[in-house]
DSSP file (Angstrom, degrees, kcal/mol; ACC not computed):
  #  RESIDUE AA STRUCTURE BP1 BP2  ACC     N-H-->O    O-->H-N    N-H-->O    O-->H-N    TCO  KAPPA ALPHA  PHI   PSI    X-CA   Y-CA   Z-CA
    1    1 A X     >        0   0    0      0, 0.0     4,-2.2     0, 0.0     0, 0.0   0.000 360.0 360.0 360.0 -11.6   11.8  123.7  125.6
    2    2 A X  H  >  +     0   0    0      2,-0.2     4,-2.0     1,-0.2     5,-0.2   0.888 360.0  48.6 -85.5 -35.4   14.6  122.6  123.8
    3    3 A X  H  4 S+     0   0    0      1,-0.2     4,-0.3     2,-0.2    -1,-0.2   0.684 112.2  52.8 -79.2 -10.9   17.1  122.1  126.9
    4    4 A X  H  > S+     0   0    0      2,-0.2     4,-2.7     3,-0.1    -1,-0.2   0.769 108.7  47.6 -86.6 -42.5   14.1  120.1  128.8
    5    5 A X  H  <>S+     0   0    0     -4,-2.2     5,-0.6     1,-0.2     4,-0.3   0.926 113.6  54.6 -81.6  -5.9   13.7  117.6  125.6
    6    6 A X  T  X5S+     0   0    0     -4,-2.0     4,-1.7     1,-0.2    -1,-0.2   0.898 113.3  46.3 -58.6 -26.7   18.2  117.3  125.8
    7    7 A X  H  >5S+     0   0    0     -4,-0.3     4,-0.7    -5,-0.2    -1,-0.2   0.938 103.8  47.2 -78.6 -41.3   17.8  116.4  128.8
    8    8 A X  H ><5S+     0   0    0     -4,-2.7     3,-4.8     2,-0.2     4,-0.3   0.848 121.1  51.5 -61.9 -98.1   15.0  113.8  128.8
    9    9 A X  H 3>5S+     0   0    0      1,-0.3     4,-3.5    -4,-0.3     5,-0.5   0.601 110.4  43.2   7.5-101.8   17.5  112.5  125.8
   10   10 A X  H 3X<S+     0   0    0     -4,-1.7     4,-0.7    -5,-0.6    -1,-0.3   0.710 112.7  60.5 -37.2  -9.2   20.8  112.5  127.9
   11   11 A X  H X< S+     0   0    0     -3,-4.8     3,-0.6    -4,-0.7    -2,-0.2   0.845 107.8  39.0 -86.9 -91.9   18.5  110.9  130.5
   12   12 A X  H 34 S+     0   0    0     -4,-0.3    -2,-0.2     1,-0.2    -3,-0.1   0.775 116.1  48.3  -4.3 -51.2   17.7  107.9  128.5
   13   13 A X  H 3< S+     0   0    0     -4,-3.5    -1,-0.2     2,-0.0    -3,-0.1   0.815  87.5 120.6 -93.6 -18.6   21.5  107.3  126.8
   14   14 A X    <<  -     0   0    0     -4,-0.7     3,-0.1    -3,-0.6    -3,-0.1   0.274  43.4-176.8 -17.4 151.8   22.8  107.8  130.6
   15   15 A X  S    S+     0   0    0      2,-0.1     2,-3.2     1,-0.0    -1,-0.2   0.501  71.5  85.2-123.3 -18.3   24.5  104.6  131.3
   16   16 A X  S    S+     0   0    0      3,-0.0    -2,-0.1     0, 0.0     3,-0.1  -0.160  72.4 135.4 -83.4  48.4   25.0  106.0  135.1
   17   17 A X  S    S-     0   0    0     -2,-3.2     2,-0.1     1,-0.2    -2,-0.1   0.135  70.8 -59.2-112.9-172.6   21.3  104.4  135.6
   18   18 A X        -     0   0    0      1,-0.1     2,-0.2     2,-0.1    -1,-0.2  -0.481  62.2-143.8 -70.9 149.4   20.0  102.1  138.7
   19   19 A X    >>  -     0   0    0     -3,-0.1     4,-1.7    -2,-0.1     3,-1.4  -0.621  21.1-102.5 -97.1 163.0   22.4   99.0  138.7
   20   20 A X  H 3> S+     0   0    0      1,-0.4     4,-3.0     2,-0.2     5,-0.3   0.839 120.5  57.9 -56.7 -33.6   21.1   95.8  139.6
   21   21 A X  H 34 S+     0   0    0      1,-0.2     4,-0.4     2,-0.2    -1,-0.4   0.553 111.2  52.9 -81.3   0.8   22.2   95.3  142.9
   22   22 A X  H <> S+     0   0    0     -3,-1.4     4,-1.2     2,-0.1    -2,-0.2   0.840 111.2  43.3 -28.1 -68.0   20.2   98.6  143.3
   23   23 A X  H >X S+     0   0    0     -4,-1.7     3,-2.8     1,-0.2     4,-1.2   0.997 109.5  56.2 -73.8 -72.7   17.3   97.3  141.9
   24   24 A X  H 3X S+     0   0    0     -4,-3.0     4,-1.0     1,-0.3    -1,-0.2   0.813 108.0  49.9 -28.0 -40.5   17.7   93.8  143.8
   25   25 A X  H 3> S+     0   0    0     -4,-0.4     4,-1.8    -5,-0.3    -1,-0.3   0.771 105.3  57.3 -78.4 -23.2   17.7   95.8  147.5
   26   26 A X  H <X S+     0   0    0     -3,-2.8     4,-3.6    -4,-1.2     5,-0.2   0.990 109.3  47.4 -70.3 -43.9   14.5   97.9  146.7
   27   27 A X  H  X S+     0   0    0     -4,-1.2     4,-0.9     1,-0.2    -1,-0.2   0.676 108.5  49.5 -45.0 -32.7   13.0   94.7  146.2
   28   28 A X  H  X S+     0   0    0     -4,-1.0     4,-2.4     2,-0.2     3,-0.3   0.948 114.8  46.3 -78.6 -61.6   14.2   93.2  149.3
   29   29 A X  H  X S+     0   0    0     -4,-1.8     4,-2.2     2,-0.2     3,-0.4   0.947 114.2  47.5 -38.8 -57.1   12.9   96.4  151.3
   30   30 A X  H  X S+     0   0    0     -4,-3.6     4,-0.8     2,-0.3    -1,-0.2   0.850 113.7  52.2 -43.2 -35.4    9.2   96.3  149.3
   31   31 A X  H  < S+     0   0    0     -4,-0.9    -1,-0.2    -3,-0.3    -2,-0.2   0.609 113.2  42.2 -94.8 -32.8    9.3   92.7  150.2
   32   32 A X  H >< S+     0   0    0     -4,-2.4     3,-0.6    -3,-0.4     4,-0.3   0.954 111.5  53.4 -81.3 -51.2    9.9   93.6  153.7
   33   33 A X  H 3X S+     0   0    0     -4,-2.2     4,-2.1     2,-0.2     3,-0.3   0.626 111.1  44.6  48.6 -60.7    7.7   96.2  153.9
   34   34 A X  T 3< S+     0   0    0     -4,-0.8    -1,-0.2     1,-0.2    -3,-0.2   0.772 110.4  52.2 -77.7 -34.9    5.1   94.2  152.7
   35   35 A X  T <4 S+     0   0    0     -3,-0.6    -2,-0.2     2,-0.2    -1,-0.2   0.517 111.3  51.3 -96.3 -11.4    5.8   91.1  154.9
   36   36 A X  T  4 S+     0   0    0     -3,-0.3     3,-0.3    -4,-0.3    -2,-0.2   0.742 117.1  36.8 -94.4 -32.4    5.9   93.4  158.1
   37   37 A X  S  X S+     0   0    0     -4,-2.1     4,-2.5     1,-0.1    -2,-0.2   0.294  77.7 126.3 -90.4  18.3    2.6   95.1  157.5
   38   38 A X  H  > S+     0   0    0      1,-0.2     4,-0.6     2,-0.2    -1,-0.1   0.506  74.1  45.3 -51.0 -13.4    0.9   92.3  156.1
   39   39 A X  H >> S+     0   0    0     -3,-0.3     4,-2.2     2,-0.2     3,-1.7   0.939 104.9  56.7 -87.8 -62.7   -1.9   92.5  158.3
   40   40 A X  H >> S+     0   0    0      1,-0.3     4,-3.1     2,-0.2     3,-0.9   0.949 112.7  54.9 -43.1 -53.8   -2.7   96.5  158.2
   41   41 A X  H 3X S+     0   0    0     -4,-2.5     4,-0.5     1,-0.3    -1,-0.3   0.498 105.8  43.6 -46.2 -31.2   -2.9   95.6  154.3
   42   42 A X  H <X S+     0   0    0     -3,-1.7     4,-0.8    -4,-0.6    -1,-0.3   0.586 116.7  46.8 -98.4 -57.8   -5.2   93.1  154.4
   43   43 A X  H <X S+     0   0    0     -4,-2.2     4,-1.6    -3,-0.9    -2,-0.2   0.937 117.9  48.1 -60.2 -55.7   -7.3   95.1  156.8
   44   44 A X  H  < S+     0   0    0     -4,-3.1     4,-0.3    -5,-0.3    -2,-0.2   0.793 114.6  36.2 -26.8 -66.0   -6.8   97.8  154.7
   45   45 A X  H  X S+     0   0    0     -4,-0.5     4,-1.6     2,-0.2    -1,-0.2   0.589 113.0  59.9-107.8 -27.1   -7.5   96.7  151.4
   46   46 A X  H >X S+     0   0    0     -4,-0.8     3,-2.4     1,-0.2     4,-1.0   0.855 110.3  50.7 -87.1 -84.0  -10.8   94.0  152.7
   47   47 A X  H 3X S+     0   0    0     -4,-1.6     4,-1.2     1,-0.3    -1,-0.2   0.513 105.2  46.3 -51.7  -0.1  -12.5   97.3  154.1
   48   48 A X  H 3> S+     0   0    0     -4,-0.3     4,-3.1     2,-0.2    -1,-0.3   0.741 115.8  56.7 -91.3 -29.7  -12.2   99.8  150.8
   49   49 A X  H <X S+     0   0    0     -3,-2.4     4,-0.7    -4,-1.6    -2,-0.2   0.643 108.4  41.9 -77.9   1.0  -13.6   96.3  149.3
   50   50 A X  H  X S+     0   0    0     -4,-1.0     4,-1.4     2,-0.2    -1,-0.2   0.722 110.5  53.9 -85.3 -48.6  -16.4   96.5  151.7
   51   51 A X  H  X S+     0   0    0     -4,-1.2     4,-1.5    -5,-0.3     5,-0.3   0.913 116.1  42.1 -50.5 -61.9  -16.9  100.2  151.1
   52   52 A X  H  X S+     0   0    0     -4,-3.1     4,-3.5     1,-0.2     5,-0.2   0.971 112.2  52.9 -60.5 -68.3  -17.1   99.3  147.1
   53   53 A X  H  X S+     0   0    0     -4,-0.7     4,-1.3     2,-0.2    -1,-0.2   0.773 110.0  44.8  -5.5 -90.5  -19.2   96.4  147.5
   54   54 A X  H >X S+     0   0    0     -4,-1.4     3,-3.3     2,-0.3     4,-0.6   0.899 118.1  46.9 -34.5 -91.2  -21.9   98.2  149.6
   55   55 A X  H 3X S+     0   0    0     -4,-1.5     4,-1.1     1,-0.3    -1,-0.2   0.806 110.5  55.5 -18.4 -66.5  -21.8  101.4  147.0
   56   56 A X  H >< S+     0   0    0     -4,-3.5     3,-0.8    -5,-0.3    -1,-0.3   0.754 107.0  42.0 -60.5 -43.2  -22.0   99.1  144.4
   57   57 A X  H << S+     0   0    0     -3,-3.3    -1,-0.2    -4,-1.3    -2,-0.2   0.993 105.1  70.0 -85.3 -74.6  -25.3   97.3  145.7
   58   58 A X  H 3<        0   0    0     -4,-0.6    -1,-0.3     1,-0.4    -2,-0.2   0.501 360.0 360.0   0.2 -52.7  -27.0  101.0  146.6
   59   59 A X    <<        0   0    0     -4,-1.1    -1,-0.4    -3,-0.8    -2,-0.2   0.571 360.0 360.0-104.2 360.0  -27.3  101.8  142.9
């Protein structure tokens, strides 16, 4: 147990962590992602709200 909480530690003081320009391209991808499948999403997301809706009224 001991060598799991050094690690989490030494995980944490790492400095060798995500860089920005790391962090700036995931965004760009999500953001693409997002912007090529806007439609499925939308579809997606309006029928589970359709599904709740309906349930919701039932009880």
């Amino acid at each position: 147990m001991k060598k799991l909480w050094y690690r989490v530690q030494y995980s944490l003081q790492n400095e060798d962590g995500i860089t920005t320009v790391e962090v700036i391209l995931l965004m760009v991808v999500l953001i693409a992602v997002v912007l090529i499948f806007k439609e499925q999403v939308m579809e997606l997301v309006e029928t589970i709200m359709d599904k709740i809706t309906k349930q919701a009224l039932r009880v």
